[in-house]
PDB file of N, CA, C, O and CB in Angstrom:
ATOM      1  N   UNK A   1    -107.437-111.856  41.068  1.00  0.00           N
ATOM      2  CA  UNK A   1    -106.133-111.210  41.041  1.00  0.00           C
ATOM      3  C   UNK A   1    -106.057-110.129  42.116  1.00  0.00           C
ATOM      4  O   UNK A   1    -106.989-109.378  42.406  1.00  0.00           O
ATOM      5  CB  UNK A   1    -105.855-110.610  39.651  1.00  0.00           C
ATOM      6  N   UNK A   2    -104.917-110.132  42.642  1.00  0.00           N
ATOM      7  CA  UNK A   2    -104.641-109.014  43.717  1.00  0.00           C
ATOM      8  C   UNK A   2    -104.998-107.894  43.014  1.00  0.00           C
ATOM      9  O   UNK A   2    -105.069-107.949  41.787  1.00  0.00           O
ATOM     10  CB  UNK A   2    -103.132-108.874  44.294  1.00  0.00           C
ATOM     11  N   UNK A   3    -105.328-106.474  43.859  1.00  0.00           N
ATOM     12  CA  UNK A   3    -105.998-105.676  43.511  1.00  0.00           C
ATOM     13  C   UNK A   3    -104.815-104.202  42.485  1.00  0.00           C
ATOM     14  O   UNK A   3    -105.259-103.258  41.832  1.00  0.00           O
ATOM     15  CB  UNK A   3    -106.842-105.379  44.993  1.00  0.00           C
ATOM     16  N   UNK A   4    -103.497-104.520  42.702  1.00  0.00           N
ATOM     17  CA  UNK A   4    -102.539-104.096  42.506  1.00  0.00           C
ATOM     18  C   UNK A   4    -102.090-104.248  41.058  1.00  0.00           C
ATOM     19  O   UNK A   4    -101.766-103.402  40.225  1.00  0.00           O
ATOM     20  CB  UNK A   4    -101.862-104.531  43.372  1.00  0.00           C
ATOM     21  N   UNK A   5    -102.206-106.217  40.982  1.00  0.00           N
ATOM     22  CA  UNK A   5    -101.663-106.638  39.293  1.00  0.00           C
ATOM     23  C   UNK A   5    -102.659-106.317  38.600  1.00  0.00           C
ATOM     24  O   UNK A   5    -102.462-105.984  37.432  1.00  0.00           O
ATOM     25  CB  UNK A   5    -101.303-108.252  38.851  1.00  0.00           C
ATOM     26  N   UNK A   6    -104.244-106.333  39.237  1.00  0.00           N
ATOM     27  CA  UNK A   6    -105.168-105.901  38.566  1.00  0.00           C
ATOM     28  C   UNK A   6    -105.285-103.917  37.684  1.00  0.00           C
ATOM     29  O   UNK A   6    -105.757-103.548  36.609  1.00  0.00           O
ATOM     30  CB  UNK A   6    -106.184-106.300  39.701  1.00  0.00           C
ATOM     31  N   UNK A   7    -104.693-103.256  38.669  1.00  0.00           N
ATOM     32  CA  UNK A   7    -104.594-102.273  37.646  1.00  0.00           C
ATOM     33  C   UNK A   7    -102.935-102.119  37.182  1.00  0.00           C
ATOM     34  O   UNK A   7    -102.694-100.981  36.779  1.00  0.00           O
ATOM     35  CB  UNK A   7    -105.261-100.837  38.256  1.00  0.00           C
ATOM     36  N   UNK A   8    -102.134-102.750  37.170  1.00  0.00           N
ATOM     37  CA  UNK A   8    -101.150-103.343  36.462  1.00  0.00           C
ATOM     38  C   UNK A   8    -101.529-103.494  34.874  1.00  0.00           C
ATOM     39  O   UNK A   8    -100.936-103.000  33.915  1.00  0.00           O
ATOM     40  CB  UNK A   8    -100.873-104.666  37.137  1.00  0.00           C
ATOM     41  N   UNK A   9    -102.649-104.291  34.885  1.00  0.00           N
ATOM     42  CA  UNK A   9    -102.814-105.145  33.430  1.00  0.00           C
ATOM     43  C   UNK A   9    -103.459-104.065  33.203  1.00  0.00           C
ATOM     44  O   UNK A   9    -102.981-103.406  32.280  1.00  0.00           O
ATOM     45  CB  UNK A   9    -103.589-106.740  33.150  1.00  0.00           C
ATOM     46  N   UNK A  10    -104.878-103.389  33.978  1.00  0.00           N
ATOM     47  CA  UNK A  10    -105.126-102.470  33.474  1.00  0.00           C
ATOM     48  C   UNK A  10    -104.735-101.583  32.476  1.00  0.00           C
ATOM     49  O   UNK A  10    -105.168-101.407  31.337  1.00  0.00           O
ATOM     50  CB  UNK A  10    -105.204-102.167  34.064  1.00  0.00           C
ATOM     51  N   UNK A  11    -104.198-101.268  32.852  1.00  0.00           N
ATOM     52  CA  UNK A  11    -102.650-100.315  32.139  1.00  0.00           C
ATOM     53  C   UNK A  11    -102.249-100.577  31.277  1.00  0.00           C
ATOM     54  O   UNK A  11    -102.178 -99.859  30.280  1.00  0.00           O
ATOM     55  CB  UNK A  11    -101.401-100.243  32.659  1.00  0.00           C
ATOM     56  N   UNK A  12    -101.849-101.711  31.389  1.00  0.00           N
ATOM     57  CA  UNK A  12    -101.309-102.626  30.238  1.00  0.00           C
ATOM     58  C   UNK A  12    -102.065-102.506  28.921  1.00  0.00           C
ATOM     59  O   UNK A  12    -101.623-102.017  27.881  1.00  0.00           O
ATOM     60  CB  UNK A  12    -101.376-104.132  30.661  1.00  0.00           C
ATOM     61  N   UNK A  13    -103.936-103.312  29.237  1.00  0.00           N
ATOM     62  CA  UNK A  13    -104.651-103.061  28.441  1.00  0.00           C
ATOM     63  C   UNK A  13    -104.597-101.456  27.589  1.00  0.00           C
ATOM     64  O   UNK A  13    -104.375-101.029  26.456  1.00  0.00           O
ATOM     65  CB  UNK A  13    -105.707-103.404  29.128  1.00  0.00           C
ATOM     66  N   UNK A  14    -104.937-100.958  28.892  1.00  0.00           N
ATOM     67  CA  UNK A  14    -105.051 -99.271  28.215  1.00  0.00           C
ATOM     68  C   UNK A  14    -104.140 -98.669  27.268  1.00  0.00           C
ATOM     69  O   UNK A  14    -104.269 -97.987  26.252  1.00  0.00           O
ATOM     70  CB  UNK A  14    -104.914 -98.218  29.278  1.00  0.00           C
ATOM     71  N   UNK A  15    -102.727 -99.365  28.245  1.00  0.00           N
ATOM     72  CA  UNK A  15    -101.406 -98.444  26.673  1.00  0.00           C
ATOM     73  C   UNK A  15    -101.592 -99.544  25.350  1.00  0.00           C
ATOM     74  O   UNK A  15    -101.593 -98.971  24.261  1.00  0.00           O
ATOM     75  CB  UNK A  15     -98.836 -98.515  27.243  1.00  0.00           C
ATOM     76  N   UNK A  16    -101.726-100.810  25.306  1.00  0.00           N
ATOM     77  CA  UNK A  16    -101.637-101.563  24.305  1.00  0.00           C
ATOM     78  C   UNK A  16    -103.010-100.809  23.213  1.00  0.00           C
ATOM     79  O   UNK A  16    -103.032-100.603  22.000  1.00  0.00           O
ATOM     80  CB  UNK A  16    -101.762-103.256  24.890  1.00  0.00           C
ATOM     81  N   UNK A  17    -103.505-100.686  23.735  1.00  0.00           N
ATOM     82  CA  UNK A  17    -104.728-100.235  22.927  1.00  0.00           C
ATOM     83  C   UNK A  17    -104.885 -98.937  22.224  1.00  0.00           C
ATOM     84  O   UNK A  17    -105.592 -98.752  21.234  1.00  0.00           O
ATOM     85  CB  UNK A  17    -105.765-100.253  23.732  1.00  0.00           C
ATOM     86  N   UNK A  18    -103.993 -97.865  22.972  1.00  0.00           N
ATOM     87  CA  UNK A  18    -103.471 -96.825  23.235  1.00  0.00           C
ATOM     88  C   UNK A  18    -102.950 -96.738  21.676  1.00  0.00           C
ATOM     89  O   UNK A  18    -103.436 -96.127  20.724  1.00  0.00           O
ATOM     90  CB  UNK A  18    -102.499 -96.835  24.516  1.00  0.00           C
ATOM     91  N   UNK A  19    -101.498 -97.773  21.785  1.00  0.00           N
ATOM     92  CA  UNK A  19    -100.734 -97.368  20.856  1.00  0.00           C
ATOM     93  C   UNK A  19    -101.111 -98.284  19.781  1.00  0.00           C
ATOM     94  O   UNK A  19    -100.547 -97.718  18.845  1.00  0.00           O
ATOM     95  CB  UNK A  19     -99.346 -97.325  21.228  1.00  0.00           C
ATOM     96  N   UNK A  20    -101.643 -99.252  19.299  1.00  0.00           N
ATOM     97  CA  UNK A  20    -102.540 -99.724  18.345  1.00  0.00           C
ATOM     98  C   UNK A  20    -103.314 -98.690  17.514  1.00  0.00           C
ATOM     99  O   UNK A  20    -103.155 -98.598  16.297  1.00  0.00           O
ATOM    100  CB  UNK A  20    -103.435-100.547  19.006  1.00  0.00           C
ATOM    101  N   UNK A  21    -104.430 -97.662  18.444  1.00  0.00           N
ATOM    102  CA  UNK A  21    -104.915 -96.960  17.627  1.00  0.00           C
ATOM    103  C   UNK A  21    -104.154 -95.761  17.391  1.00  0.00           C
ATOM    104  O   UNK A  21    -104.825 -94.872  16.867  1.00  0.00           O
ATOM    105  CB  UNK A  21    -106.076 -96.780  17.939  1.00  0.00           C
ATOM    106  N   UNK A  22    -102.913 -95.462  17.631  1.00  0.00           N
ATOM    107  CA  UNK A  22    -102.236 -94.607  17.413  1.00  0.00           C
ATOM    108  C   UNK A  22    -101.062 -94.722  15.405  1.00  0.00           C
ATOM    109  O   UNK A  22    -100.742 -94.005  14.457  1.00  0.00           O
ATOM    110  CB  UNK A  22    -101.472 -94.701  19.005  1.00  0.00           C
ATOM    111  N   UNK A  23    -100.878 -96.545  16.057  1.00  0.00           N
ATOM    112  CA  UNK A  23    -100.394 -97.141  14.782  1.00  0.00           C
ATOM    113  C   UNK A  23    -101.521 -97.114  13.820  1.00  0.00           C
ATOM    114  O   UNK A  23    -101.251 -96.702  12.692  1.00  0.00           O
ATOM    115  CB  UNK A  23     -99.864 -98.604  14.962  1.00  0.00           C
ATOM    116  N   UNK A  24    -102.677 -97.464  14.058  1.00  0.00           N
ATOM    117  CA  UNK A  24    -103.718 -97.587  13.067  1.00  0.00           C
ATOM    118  C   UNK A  24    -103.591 -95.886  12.538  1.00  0.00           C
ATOM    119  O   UNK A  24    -103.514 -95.786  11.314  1.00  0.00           O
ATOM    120  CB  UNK A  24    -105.398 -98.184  13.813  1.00  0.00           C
ATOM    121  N   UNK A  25    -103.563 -94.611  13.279  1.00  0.00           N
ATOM    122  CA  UNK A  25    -103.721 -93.347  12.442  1.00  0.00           C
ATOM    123  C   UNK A  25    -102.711 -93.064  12.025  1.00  0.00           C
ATOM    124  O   UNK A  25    -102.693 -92.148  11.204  1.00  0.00           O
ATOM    125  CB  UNK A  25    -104.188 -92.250  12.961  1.00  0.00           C
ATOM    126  N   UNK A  26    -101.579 -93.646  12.361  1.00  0.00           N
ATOM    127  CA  UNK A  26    -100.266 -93.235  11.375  1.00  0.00           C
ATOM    128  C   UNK A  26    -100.158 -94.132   9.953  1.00  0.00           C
ATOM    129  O   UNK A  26     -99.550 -93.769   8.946  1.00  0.00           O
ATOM    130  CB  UNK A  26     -98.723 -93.542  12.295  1.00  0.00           C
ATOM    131  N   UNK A  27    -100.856 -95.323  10.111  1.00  0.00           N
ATOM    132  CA  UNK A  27    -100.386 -96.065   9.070  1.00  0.00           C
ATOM    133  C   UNK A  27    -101.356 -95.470   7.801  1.00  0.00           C
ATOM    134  O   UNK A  27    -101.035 -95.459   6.612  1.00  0.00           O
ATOM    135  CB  UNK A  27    -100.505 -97.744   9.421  1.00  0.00           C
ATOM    136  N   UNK A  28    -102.738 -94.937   8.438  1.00  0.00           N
ATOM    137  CA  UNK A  28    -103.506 -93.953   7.178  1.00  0.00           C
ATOM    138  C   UNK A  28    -102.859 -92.772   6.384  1.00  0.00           C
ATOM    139  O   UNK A  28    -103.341 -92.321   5.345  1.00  0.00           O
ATOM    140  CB  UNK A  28    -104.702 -93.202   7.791  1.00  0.00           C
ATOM    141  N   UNK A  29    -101.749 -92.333   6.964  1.00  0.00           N
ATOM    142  CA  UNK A  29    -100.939 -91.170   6.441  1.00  0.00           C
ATOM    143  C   UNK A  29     -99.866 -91.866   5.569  1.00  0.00           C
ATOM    144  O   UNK A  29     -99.003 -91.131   5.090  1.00  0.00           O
ATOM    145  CB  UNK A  29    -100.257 -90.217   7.672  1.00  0.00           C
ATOM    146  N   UNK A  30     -99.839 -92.532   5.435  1.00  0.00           N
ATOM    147  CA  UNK A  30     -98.297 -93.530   4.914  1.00  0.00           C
ATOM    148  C   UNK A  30     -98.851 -93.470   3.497  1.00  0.00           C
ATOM    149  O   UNK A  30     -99.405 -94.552   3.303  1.00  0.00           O
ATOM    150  CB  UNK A  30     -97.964 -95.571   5.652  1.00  0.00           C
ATOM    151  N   UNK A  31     -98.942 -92.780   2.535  1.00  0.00           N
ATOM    152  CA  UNK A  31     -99.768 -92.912   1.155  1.00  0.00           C
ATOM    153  C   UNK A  31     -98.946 -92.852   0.162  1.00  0.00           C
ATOM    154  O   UNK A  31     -99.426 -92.989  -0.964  1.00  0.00           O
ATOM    155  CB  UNK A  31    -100.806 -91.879   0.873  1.00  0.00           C
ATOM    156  N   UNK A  32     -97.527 -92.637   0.306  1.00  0.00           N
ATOM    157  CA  UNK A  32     -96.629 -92.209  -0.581  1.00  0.00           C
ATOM    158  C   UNK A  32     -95.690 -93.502  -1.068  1.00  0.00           C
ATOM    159  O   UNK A  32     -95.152 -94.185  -0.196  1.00  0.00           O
ATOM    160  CB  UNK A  32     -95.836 -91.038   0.091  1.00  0.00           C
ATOM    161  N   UNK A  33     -95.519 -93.798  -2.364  1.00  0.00           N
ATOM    162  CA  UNK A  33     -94.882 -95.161  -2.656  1.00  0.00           C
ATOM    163  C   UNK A  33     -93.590 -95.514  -2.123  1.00  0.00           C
ATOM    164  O   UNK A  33     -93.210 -96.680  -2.022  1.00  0.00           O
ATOM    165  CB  UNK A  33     -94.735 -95.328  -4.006  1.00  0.00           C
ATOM    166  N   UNK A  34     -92.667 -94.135  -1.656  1.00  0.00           N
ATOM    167  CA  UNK A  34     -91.429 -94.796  -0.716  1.00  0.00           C
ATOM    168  C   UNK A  34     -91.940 -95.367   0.922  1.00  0.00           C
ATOM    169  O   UNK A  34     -91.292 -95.998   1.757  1.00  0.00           O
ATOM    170  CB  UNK A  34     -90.131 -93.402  -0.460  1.00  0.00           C
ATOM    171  N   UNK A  35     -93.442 -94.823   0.964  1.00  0.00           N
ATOM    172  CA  UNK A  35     -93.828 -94.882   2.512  1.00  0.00           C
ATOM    173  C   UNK A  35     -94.097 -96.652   2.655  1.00  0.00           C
ATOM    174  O   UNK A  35     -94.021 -97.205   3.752  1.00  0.00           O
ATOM    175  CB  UNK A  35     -95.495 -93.749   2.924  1.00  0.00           C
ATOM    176  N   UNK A  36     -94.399 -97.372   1.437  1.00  0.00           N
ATOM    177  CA  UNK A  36     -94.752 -98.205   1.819  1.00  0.00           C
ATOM    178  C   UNK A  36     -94.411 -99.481   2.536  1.00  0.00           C
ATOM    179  O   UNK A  36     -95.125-100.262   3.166  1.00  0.00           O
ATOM    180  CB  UNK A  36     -95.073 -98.211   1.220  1.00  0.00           C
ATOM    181  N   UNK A  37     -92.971 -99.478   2.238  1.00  0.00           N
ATOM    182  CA  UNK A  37     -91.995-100.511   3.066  1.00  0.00           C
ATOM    183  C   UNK A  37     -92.741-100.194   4.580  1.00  0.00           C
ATOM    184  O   UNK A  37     -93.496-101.004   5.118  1.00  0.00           O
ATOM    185  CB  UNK A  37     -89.974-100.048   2.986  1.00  0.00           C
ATOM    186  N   UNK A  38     -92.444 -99.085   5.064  1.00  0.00           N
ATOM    187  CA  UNK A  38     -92.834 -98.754   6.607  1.00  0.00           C
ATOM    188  C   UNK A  38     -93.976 -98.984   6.698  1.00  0.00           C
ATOM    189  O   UNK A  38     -94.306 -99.656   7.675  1.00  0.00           O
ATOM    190  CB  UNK A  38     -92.663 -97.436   7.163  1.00  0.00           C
ATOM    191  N   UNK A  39     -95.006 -98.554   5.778  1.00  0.00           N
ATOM    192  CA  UNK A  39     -96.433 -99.039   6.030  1.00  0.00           C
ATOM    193  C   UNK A  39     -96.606-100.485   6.280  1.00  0.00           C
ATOM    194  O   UNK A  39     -97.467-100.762   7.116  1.00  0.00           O
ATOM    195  CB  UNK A  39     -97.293 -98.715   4.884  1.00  0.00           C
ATOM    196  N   UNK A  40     -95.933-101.519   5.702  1.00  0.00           N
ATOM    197  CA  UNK A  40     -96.260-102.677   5.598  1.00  0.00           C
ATOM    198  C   UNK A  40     -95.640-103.527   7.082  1.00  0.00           C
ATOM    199  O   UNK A  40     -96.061-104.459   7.767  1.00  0.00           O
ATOM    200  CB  UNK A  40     -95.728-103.121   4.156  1.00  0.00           C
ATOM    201  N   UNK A  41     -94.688-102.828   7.112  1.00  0.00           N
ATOM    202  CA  UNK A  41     -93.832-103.267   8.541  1.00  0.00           C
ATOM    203  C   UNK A  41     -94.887-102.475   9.789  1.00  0.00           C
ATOM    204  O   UNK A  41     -95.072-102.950  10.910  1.00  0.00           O
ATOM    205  CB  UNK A  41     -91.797-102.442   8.552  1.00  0.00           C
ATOM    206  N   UNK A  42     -95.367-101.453   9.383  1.00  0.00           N
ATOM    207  CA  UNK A  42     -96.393-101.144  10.458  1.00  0.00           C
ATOM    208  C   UNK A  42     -97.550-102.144  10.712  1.00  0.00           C
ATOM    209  O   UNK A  42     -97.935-102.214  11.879  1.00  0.00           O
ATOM    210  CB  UNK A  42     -97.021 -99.854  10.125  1.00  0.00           C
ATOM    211  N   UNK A  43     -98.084-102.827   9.909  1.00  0.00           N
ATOM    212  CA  UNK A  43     -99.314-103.303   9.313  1.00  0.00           C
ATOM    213  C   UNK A  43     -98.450-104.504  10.328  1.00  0.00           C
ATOM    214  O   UNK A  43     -99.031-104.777  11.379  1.00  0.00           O
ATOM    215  CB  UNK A  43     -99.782-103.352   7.325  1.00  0.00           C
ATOM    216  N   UNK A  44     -97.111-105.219  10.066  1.00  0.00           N
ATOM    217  CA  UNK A  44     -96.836-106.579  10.636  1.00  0.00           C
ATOM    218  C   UNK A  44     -97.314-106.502  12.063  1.00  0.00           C
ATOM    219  O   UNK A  44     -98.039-107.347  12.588  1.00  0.00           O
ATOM    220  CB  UNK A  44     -95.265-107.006  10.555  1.00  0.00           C
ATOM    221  N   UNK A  45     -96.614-104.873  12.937  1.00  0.00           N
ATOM    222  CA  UNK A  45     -96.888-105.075  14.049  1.00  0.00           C
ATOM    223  C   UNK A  45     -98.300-104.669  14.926  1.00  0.00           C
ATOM    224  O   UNK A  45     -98.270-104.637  16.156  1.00  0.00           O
ATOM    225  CB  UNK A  45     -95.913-104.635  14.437  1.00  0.00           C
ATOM    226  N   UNK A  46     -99.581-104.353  14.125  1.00  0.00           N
ATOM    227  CA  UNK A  46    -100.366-104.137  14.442  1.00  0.00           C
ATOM    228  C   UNK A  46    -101.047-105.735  14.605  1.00  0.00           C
ATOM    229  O   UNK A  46    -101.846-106.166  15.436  1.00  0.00           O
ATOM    230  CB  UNK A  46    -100.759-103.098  13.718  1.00  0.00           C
ATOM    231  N   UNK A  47    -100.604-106.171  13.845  1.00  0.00           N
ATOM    232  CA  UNK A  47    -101.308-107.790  13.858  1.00  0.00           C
ATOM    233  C   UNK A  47    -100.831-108.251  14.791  1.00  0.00           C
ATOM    234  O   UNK A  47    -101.637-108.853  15.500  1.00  0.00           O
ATOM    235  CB  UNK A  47    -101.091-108.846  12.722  1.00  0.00           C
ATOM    236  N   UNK A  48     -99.582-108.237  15.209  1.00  0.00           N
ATOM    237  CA  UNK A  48     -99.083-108.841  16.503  1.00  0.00           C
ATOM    238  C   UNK A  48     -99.675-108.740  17.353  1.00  0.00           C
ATOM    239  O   UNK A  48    -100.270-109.722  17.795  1.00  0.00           O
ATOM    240  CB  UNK A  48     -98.104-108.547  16.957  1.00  0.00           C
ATOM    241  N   UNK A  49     -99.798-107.130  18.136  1.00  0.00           N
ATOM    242  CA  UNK A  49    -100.799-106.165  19.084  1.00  0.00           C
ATOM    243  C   UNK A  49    -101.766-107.093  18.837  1.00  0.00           C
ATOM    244  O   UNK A  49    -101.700-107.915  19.750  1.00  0.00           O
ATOM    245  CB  UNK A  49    -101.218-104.436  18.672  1.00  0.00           C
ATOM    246  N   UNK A  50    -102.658-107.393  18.047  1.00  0.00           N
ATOM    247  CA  UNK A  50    -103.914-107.684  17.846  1.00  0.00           C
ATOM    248  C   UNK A  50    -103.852-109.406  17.744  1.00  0.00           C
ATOM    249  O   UNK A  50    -105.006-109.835  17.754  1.00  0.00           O
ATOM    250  CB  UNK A  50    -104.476-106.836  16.517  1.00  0.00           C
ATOM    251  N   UNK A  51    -102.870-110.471  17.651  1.00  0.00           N
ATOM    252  CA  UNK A  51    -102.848-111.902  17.635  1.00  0.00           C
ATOM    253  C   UNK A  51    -103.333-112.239  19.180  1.00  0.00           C
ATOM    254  O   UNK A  51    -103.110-111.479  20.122  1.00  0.00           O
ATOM    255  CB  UNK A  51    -101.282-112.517  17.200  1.00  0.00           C
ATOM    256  N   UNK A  52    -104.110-113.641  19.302  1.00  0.00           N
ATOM    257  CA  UNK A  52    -104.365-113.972  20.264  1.00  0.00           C
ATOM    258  C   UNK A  52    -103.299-114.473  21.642  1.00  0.00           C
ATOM    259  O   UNK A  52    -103.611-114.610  22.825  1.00  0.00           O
ATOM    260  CB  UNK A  52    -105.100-114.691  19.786  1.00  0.00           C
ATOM    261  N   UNK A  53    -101.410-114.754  20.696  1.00  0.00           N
ATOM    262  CA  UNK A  53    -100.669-114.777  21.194  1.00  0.00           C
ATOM    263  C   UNK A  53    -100.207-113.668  22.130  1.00  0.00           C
ATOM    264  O   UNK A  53    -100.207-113.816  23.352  1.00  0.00           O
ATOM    265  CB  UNK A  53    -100.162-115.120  20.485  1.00  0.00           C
ATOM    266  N   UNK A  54     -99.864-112.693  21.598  1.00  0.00           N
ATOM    267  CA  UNK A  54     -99.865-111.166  21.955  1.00  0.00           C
ATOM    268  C   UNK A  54    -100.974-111.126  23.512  1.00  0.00           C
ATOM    269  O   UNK A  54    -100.784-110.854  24.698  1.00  0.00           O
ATOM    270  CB  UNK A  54    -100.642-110.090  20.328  1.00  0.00           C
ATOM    271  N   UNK A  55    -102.001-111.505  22.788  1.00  0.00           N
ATOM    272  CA  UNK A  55    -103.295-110.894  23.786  1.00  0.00           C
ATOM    273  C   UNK A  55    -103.029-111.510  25.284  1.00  0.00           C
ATOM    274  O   UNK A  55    -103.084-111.032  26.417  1.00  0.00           O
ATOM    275  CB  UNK A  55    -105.066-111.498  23.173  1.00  0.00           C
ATOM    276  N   UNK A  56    -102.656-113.043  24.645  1.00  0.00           N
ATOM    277  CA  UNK A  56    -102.830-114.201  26.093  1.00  0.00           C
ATOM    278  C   UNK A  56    -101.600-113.511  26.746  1.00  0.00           C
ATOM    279  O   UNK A  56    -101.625-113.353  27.967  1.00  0.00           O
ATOM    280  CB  UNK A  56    -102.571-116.336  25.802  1.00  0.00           C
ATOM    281  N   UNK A  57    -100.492-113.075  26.009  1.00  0.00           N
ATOM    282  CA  UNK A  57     -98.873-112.751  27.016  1.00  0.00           C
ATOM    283  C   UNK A  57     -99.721-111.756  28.219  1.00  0.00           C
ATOM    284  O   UNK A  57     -99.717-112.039  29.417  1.00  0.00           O
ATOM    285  CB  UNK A  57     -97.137-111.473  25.839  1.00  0.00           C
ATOM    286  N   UNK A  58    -100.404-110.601  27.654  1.00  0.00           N
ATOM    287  CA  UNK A  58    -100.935-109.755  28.228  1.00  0.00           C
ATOM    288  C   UNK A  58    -101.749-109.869  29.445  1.00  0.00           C
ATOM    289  O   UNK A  58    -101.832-109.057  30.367  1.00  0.00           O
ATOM    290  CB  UNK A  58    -101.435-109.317  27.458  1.00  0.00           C
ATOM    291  N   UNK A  59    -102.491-111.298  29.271  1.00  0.00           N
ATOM    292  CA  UNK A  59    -103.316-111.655  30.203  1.00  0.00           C
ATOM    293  C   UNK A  59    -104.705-111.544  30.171  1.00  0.00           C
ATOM    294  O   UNK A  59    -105.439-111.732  31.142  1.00  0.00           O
ATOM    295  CB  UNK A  59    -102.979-111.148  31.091  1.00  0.00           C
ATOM    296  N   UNK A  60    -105.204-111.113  28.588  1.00  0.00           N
ATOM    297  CA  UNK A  60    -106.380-110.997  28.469  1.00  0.00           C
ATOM    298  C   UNK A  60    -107.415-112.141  27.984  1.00  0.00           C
ATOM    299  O   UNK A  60    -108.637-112.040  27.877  1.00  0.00           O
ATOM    300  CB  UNK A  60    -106.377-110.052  27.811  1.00  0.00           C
ATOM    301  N   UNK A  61    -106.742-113.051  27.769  1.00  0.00           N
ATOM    302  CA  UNK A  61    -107.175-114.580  27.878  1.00  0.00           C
ATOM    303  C   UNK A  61    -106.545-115.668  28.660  1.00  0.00           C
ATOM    304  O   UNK A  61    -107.017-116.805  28.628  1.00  0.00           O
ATOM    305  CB  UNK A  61    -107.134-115.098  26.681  1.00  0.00           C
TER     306      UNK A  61
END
């Protein structure tokens, strides 16, 4: 890869990962029984972040 798209994805990698573990420490605070709708909708899109679909768009497979 050109040396350009290469820290492109870089980046990419870095914020995706970024905000994954950012979702992962918010969704530990979510403890309260109205919180949980949002917790669970958090939980959907962490799996996304983390599906191999997700991953390949990214370019990491």
């Amino acid at each position: 890869l050109p040396v350009r798209k290469q820290k492109i994805l870089k980046s990419c990698f870095s914020d995706t990962d970024r905000a994954l573990s950012l979702l992962e420490e918010y969704c530990k605070k979510l403890r309260k029984p109205e919180e949980q709708q949002l917790k669970n909708a958090v939980k959907k899109v962490m799996g996304i972040f983390k599906s191999s679909l997700f991953q390949a768009l990214l370019g990491r497979y």
